[in-house]
N, C-alpha and C positions, 0 to 999 in steps of 0.2 A: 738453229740460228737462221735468222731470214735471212734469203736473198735480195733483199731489196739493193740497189744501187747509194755505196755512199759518196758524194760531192767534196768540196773541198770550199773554203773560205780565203780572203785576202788577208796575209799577215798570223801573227800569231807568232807563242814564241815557248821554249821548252824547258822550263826552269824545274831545277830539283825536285821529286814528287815531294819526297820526306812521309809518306802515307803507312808505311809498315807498321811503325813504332804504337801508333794507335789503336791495331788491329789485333796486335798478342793477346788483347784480356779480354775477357767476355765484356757483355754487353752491363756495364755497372747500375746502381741504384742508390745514390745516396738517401741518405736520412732525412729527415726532416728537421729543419734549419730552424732557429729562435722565433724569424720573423720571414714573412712573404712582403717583396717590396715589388708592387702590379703599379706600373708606369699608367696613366692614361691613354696614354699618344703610344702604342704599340705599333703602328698600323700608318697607312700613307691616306693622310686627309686628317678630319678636325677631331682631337680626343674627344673620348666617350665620356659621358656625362653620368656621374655615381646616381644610384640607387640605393644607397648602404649611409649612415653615421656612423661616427666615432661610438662602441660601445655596444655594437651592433653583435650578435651572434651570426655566425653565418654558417651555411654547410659546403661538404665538396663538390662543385658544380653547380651552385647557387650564380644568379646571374646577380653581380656586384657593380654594373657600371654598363650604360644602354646606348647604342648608336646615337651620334651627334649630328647628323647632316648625310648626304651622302656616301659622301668616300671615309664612313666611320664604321666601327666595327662594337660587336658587344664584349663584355669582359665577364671570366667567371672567379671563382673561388678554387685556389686551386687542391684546399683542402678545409677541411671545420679549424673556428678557431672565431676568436672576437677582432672586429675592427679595432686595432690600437689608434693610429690616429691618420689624417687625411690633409696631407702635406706636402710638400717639395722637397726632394729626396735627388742625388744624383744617380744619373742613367747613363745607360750605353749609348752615348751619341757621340759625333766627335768633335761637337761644341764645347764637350764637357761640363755645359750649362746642368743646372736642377730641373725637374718639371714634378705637376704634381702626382704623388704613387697615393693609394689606396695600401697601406700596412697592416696586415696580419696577422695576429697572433697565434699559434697554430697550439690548438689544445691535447692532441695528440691520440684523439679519437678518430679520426682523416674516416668520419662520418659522411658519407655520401647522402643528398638530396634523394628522392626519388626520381628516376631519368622515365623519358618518356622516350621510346626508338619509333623508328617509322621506318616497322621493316617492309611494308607493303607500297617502297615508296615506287612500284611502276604504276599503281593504280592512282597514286594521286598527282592531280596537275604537275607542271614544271616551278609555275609563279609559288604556290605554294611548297616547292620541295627547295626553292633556291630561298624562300623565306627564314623555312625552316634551319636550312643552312647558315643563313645571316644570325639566328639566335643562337648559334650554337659558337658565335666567334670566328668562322673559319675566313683564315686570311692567306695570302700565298707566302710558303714559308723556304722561298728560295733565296729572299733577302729583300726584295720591296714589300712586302706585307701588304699588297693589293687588296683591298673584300674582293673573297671569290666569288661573293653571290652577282657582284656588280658585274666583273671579268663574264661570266658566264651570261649574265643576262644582256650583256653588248652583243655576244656572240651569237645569243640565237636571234638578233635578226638579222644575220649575214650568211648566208649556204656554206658552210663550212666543205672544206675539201679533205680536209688533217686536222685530224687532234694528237698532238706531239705533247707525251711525256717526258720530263726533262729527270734524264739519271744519270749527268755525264759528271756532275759533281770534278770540274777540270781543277778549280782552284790547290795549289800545294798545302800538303798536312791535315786538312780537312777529309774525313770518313763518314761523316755523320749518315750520309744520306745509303755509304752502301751499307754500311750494316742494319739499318732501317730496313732494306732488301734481303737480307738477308736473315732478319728475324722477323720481318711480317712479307713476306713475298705473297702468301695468297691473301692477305689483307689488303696490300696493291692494288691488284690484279681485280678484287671485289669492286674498289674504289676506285678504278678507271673503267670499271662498267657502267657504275654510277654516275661518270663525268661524261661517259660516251651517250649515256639516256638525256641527260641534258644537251649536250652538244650537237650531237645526231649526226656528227662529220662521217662524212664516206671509209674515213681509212683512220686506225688507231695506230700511231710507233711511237715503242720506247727508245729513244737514244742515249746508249750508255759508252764509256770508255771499254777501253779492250783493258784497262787497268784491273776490272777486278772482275775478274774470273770466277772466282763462290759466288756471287753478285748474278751473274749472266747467268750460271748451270741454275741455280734454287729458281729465277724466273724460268725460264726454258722448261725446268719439271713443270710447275704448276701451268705455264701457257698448253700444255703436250697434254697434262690431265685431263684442265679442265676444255680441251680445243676449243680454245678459243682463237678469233681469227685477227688477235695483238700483234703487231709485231714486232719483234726486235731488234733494234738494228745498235749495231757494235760500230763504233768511230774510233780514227786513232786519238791516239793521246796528245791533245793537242791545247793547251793553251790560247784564246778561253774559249773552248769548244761548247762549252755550258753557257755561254752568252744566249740569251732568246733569238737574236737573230740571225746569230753565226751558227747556234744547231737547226734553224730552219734552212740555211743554206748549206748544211752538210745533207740534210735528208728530204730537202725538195730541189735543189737549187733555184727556189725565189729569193728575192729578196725583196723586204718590206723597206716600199720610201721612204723617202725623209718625211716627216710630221703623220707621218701614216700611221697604222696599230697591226700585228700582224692579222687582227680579226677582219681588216679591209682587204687581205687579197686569201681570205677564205680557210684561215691557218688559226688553233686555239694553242696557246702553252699552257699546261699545268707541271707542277713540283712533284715528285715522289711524295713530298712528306704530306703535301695537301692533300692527295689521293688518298692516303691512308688516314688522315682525321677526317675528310668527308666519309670513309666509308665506316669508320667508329662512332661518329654521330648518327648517324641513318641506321645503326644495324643496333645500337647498344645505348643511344639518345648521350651519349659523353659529349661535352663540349670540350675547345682547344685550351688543355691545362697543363699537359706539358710537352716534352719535344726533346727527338735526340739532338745532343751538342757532342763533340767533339774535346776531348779535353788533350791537349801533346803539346808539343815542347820539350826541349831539353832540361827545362827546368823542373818538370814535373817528372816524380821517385816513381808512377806508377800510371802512365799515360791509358788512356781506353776511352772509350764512348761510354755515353751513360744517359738513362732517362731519367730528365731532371726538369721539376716542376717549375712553372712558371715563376718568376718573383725571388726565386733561390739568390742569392748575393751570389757575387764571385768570390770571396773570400772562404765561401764556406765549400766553394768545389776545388778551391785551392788546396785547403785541409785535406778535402777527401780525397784525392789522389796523390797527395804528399809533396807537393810542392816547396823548392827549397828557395826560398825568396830572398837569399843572401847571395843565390847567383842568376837571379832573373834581372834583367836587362830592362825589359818593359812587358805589359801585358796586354795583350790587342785580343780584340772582340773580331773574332772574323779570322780570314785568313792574311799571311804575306803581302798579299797583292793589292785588296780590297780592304782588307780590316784596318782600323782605327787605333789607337792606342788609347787605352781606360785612364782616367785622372783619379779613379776613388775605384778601391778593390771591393765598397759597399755597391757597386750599381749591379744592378739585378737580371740576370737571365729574362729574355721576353719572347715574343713568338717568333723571331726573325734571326733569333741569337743562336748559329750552325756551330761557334769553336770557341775554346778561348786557347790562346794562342801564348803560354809562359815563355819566352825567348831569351837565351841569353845572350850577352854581347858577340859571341863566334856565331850562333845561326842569324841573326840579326843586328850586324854591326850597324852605330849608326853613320848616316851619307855622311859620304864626302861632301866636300866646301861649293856650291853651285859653282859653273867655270863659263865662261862662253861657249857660244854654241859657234860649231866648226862647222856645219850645213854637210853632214855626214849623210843625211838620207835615211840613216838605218831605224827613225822612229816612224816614218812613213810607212817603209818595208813590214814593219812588225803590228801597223793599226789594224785591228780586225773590223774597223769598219771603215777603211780606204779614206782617210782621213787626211788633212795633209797639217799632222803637229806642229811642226818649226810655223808655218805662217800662222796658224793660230797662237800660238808663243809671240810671235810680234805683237797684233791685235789686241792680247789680253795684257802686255807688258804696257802699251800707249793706251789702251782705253777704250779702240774704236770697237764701240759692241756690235754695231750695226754692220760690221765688216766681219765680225768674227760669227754674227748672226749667218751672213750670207755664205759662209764658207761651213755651216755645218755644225757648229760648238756644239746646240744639241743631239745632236748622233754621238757625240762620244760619250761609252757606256764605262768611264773612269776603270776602265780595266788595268790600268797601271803596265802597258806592255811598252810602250814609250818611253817610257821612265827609267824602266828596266832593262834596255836597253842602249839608252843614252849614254856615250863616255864621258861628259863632261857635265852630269850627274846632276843634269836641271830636273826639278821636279815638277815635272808639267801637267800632272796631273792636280794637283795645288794651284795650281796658275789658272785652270780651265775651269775649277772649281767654283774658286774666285771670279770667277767671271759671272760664269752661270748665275750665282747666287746675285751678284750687283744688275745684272738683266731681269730678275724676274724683280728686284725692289725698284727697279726707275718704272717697269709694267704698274705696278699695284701704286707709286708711287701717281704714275699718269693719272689711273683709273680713279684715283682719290680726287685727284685736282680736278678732274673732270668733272665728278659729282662735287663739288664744292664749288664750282665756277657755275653752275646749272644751278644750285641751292642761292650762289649770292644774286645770279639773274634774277631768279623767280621771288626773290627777298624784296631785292632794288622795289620789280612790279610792282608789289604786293603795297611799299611803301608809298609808290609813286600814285594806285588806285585810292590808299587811304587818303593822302595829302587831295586828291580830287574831291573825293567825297567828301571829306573835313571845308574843303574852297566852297562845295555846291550846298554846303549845311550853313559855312556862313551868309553865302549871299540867301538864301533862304529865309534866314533872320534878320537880314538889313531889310528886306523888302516887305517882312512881315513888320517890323518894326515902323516902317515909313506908312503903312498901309492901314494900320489901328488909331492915330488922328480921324483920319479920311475919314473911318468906317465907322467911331464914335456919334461924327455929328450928322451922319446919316441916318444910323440905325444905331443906337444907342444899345438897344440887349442883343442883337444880334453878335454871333462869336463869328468874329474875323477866322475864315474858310485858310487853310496854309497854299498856299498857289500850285498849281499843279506842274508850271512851266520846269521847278527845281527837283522832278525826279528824274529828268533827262541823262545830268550824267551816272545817275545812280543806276537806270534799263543801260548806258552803255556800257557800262563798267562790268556790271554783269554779265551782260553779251562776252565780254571781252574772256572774261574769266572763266565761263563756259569753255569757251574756245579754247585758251587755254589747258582745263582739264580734259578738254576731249585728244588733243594732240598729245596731252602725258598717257593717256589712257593706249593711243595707239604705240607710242611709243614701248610704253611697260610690254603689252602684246608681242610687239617684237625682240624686247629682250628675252622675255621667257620661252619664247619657242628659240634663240640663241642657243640659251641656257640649256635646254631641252635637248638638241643638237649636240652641246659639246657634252654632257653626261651619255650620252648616247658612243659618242669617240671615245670617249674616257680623259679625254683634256684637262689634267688637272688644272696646269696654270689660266684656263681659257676657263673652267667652272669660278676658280675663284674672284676673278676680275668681274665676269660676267652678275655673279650672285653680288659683289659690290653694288656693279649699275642697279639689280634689279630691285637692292635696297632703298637706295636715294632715292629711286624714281615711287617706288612704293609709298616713302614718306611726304615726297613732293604733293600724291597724288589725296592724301590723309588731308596735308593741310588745305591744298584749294578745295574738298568737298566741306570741309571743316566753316571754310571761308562762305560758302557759295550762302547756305541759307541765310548768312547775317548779310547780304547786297541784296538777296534776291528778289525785287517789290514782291507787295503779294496785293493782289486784284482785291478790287473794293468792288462792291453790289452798287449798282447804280442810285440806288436810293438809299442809302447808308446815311445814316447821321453824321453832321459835319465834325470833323476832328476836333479836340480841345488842346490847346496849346500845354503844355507843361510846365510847372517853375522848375527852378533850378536846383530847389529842394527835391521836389515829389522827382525830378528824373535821377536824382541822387539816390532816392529811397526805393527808386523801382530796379535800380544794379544792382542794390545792397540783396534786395529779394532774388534776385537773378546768380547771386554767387552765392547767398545761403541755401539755395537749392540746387545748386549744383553742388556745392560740398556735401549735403544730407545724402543724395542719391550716390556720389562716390562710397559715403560711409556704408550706406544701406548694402552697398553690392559688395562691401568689402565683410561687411556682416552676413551674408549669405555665405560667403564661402568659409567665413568662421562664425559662428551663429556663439560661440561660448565665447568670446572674447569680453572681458566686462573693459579694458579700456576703448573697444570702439564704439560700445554702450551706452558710455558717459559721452563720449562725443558725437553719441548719432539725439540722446537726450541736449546736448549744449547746443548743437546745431536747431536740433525741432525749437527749442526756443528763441535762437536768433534768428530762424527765420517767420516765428510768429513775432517777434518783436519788427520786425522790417514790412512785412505784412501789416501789420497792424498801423507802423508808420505811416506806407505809402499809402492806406486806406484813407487815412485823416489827412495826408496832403491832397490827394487826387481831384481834379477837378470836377466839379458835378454841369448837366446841361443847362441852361438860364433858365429853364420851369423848375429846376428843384431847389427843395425847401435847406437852410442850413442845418446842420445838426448842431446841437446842443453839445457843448464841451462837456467833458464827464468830471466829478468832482474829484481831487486832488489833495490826497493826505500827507500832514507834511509827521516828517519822523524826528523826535527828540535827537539830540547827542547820544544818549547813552543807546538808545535803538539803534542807531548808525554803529557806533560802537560795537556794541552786540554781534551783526552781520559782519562786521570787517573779522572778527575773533573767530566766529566759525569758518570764514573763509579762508584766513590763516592755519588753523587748525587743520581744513581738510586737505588743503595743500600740502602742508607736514605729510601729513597720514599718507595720502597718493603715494610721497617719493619714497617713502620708508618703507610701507607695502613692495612698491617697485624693485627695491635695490633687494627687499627678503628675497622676491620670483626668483633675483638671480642666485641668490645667498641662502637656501631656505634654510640652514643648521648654523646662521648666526643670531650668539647669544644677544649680543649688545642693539644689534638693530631690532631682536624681538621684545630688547624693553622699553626702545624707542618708542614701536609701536602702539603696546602697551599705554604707556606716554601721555601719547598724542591722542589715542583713543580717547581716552578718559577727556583729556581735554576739549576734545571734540562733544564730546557726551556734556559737558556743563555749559559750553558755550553754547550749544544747541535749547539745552534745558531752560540757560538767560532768553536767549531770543525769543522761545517758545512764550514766555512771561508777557514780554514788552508786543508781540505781536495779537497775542491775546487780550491785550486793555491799550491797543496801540491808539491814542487821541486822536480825533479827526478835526483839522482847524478850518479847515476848506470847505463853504457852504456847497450842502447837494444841491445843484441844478435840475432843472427837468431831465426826466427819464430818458436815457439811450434809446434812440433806432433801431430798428430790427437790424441793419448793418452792421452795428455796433456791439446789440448781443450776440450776432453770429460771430463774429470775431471775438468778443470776451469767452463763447462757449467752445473755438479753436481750441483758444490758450488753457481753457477747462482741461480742456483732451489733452494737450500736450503737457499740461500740469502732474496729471493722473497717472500718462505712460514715464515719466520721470518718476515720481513717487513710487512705482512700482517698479522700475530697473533697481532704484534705488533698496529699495527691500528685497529683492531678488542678493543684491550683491551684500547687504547684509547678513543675509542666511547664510549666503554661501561664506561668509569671515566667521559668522560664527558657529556653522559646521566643519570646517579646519582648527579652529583653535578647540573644538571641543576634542576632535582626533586626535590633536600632538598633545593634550591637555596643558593651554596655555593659561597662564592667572588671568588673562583678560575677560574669561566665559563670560561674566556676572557682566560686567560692561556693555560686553558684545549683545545680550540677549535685553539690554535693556535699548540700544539703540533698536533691535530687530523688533521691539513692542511698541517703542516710538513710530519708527518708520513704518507698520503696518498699522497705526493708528490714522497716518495721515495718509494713507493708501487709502482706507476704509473710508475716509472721513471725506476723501475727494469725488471718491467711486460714488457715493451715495448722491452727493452733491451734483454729480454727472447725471445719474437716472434719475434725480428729480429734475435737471433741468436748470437748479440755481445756481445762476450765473453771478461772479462777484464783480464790484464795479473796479476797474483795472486802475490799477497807483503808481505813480508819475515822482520822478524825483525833482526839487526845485531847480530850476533853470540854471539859478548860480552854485549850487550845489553838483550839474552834471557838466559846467563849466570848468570848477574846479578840479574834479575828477581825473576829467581829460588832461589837464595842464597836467596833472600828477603820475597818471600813462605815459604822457609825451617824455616827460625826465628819467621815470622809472625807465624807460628805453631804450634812453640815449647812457642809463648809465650800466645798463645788461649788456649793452653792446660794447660798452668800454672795457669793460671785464669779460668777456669773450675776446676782445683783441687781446688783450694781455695775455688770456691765456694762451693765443694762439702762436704765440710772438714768444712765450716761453718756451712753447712745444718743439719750435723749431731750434729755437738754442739750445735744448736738451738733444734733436735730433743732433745739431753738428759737435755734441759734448756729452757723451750717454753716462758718463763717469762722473761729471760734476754734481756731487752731492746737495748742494746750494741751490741749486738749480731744481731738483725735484721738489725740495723743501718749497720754494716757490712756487712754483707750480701748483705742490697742494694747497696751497693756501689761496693763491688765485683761483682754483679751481672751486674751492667750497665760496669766495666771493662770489664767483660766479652763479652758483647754487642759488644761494642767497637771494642775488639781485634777481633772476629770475622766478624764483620763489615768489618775491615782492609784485613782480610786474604781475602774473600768474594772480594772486591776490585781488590786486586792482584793475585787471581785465575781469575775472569772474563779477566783481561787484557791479562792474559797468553793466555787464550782461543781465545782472538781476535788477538793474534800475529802469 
């Protein structure tokens, strides 16, 4: 046993161990449970983000779910089995809220992955051995579930003086951690060599209770063995001696400040149980999948320890140790002091989970009736971190946080010694709790308004810069407008120059916005070296306020660079040709090209990352023609210089009824077919929608086959004019190209309908293989017409014809929109009536109007785009 010097702490207090009853049976092993129910959020910081689907095979020790930010941790498998499903499930918290689990199904093979160890970890970096660590899951498992890779990498860049391992395990009833010691002691012992290689502290002590004795001799052998120069150091039995700060002040006497970390005055804590899953990953490549827990109680027939896999329910550890739940009282996760009472016997063992605690009403009766407080002193006398409870009890009962702030509320480590103490049976740790929790929402609450008050400024600007620019664009156009009289009966073919005086406020505005970005820029700069700073302390509430600001500011900083090139003049050559004015048309038709190629290159980059998608296909084809159609427009608006010659209008076929007719039928047709297709993706084993298809196909195949007719002897009534410009065939031989790459997606996705239906062998083959002969006819037919060069002359729908059209969008619109409100307006009275039969019934029937009218608009938008 060392001689080291033990200290003593402020307060404390000596309540029944109750720790026997747990220690009679050996170390148990239950079975494996129906299901594994693996919480997200194990861990202190943002849950782990899955890896894994519903349906998913997985093995044991399979990484199931990957760090989320920083203060996040990895998840594994804690045995083979398929993902059942990936849901919101109740957990051990003392919210008693659901969060979402990763479920299980365990096939009963507890097939292990292949591990990889890194037993050679002295020769590799530290950065690298704490990474390694991070994939392995390991969090602190003394009940904050800290990442210890984060813990340890704060610490090495502070000169560590101590590295203090925590074995005092003070809380009543709970064992977990010394039988842990006493059935892997040289597994410890390996794993606090391991933390010592990281840490590099001058001096290693274990601080344990003088309570357990097998505990101290089994370390002692193996420190004597292996001499090592650990030390041990024994404290009394003291409530809660196992506090991080109060065993720092028994075996250093420092004590770490207020907002401080003990890594700032040169002090590391680790857990027994983390020391022994860091030294099992590193020597055996095991990730953190299960953990001893503690199972006691008087309610339970056959109390003991036992290692029990992650995700295990509590109901199925209640089983296994024979619990009699006709006199259990309540059931708490954790111990007496600390732990929580469970709302649902389904929430699941996780990496933080030390006991579970069956109580009947005699070990656990429950409080007495809150009573006033007599100013007794004796919660003061017992705070282990010199705290003064009764004034913090006023503060949190009137609200003043700022007062409760200044007096310390965060130093108290909810040890419940106040509580317990108290005669007139206030629960003040509930009080302080409450508190805590309503200070860190008005924080987050600030930090929100704050970035919302900075969004509605930079909003205001932004409107106040457009409303300028919009002022310095009219008067632009008054003075242009007053200046073309003038300039006619002067110089007659001369084009009126736009004045140069009105880009003035358009260079200040600029300026201004520059300016702007460059002070968000400095800004952003010093939030993330903040940000940088407080992950460095380990600040959690200060990381997540901090990562708010550096959000906003982030997005702030998107949209002025966003903004900047649309203000920013851009230099004219001194000898440039004078500007042409624009009509109101041709600037109409040069946005329409500005947002059909902005949508094409969205699609394009969305088709890169799925290149097999055929509906981004169709819409990267729909778009290449809407934006040769806009192209093509703003060409024939644009204004040409007074030397050029006019071009010749191109000649203009007008189309029968029944040709009109024709195209509306196939459009209808492929409409059908899309949604019916659609709804199979999701449905692929229904009958009814594969005769739909079937159906439509066909349909589609004869209305195709009519148009084919009427387009092939289509009458031309419109006399040919002289021959197009070369500007003119280069733009008809655009629309060639984009004709061609259509025609071919299009045959593309007919093979690919009718190599699936020849697979499942559906009756449609003979249909399917005759559009697939069609549509590489007119593949063929375009391709050739591309490598010779002939160009067709481009066809125009009649003015009063695309007049009408539009009227018939405009209503088709207004009446898809009517029928979307309905249905939305049912939705919700089904929400607040989920019973009311009547109501679904309407609903579906709203819901296929809906279909319907969109169906229709979908129709009459395609037609427009082919005109």
């Amino acid at each position: 046993m060392s001689a080291a010097t033990v200290y003593n702490f402020h307060g404390g207090i000596h309540p029944p161990e109750n720790k026997a009853q747990s220690l009679r049976l050996p170390l148990g092993h239950p079975k494996l449970p129906e299901e594994l129910i693996l919480p997200l959020g194990q861990h202190i910081g943002q849950a782990s983000r899955p890896l894994v689907a519903v349906g998913d095979k997985v093995l044991k020790g399979q990484t199931i779910a990957i760090n989320n930010g920083f203060l996040s941790s990895f998840l594994h498998a804690p045995t083979s089995g398929t993902v059942k499903v990936i849901e919101e499930r109740p957990i051990a918290h003392p919210s008693g809220l659901a969060d979402v689990c990763i479920v299980i199904t365990p096939d009963g093979a507890d097939e292990w992955q292949e591990l990889e160890p890194l037993r050679d970890w002295q020769k590799v970096s530290k950065t690298d051995l704490l990474a390694f660590l991070a994939e392995k899951g390991i969090v602190g498992m003394g009940g904050a579930g800290f990442p210890t890779q984060v813990k340890l990498q704060g610490a090495q860049k502070h000169n560590l003086s101590h590295l203090i391992i925590n074995a005092a395990e003070c809380e009543p009833y709970i064992t977990a951690d010394d039988m842990l010691m006493r059935e892997k002691s040289l597994e410890l012992i390996l794993g606090i060599e391991i933390v010592q290689h990281l840490a590099n502290a001058q001096q290693v002590m274990i601080g344990i209770e003088d309570n357990k004795p097998t505990a101290i001799a089994a370390l002692e052998k193996v420190i004597r063995e292996r001499q090592s120069n650990i030390q041990l150091v024994v404290v009394p039995t003291k409530y809660p001696s196992g506090g991080e700060k109060q065993l720092i002040k028994l075996l250093t006497d420092q004590e770490v400040p207020t907002g401080k970390l003990p890594a700032d005055i040169g002090i590391l804590c680790q857990n027994v149980g983390t020391c022994v899953a860091i030294y099992e990953a590193v020597q055996f490549g095991r990730p953190l999948i299960s953990r001893f827990t503690t199972l006691t109680g008087d309610g339970f027939g056959a109390p003991q320890n036992v290692e029990v896999l992650l995700g295990t329910p509590v109901s199925h550890l209640l089983s296994y140790a024979d619990a009699n739940l006709s006199q259990v009282e309540r059931i708490v996760m954790g111990g007496p002091m600390m732990g929580f009472t469970l709302d649902s016997l389904s929430a699941p063992i996780v990496k933080t989970s030390n006991c579970i605690l069956a109580a009947t009403r005699k070990e656990l009766p429950l409080p007495e009736p809150e009573q006033a407080c007599i100013r007794c002193g004796m919660c003061e006398q017992a705070c282990p971190a010199s705290l003064l409870p009764q004034q913090l009890l006023w503060f949190a009962k009137s609200q003043e946080h700022e007062k409760a702030e200044h007096y310390n509320l965060f130093d108290c480590i909810e040890c419940g010694a106040c509580s317990y103490v108290c005669p007139s049976s206030i629960p003040l740790v509930q009080y302080y709790r409450h508190t805590k929790a309503a200070i860190r929402d008005a924080r987050e609450a600030a930090v929100k308004s704050d970035i919302a008050k900075q969004r509605f400024e930079a909003r205001k600007a932004r409107q106040e810069a457009e409303a300028a620019e919009k002022e310095a664009k009219r008067l632009e156009r008054q003075k242009a407008a007053a200046a073309k009289p003038a300039a006619k009966k002067a110089a007659p073919t001369k084009v009126t120059e736009a004045p140069a005086a009105s880009s003035a406020p358009v260079d200040e505005e600029t300026k201004k916005l520059k300016v702007d970005l460059a002070i968000a820029k400095a800004k952003l700069k010093k939030l993330d070296k903040a940000l940088q700073e407080a992950q460095e302390r380990q600040a959690v509430e200060e990381i997540s306020a901090l990562q708010l600001q550096v959000d906003g500011a982030t997005a702030d900083i998107k949209e002025m660079e966003a903004k900047l090139p649309a203000t920013a003049p851009v230099a004219k050559p001194k000898d440039a040709a004078p500007k042409v004015a624009l009509s109101d048309e041709a600037k109409k038709a040069k946005v329409d090209v500005a947002l059909a190629s902005t949508k094409l290159k969205k699609i394009e980059k969305q088709l890169a990352d799925d290149p097999d998608n055929a509906e981004l296909r169709d819409k990267q084809s729909a778009l290449q023609q809407e934006l040769a159609t806009a192209e093509a427009r703003f060409a024939k608006l644009q204004p040409e210089q007074a030397s050029s010659e006019a071009k010749p209008a191109a000649a203009k076929p007008v189309l029968s009824d029944d040709h009109k007719k024709a195209k509306v039928d196939v459009a209808l047709a492929s409409t059908k077919l899309k949604k019916v297709e659609k709804q199979l993706g999701e449905d692929p084993d229904n009958a009814e929608l594969k005769a739909k298809q079937a159906e439509f196909q066909a349909a589609l195949a004869t209305a195709q086959a009519e148009l084919a007719k009427f387009e092939a002897h289509a009458p031309v009534t419109a006399k040919p004019e002289a021959k197009a410009t070369a500007p003119a065939d280069d733009e008809a031989l655009r629309k060639l190209k984009i004709d061609t790459a259509i025609a071919k997606a299009a045959l593309k996705k007919a093979e690919k309908a009718l190599a699936h239906a020849q697979e499942i062998g559906a009756d449609n083959v003979d249909t399917l293989s005759q559009q697939v002969d069609e549509a590489r006819g007119r593949a063929e037919a375009l391709e050739q017409a591309l490598t010779k060069g002939e160009v067709p002359p481009p066809a125009a729908a009649p003015k009063a014809e695309v007049n009408q059209l539009a009227e018939q969008i405009k209503q088709q619109k207004i009446a898809a929109a009517l029928a979307k409100a309905q249905v939305n307006k049912l939705k919700k009275q089904l929400a607040q009536q989920p019973e009311a039969e009547d109501l679904q019934q309407q609903l579906s029937v709203a819901e296929a109007k809906q279909q319907e009218e969109e169906a229709k608009l979908e129709q009459l938008t395609n037609s427009q785009e082919n005109r």
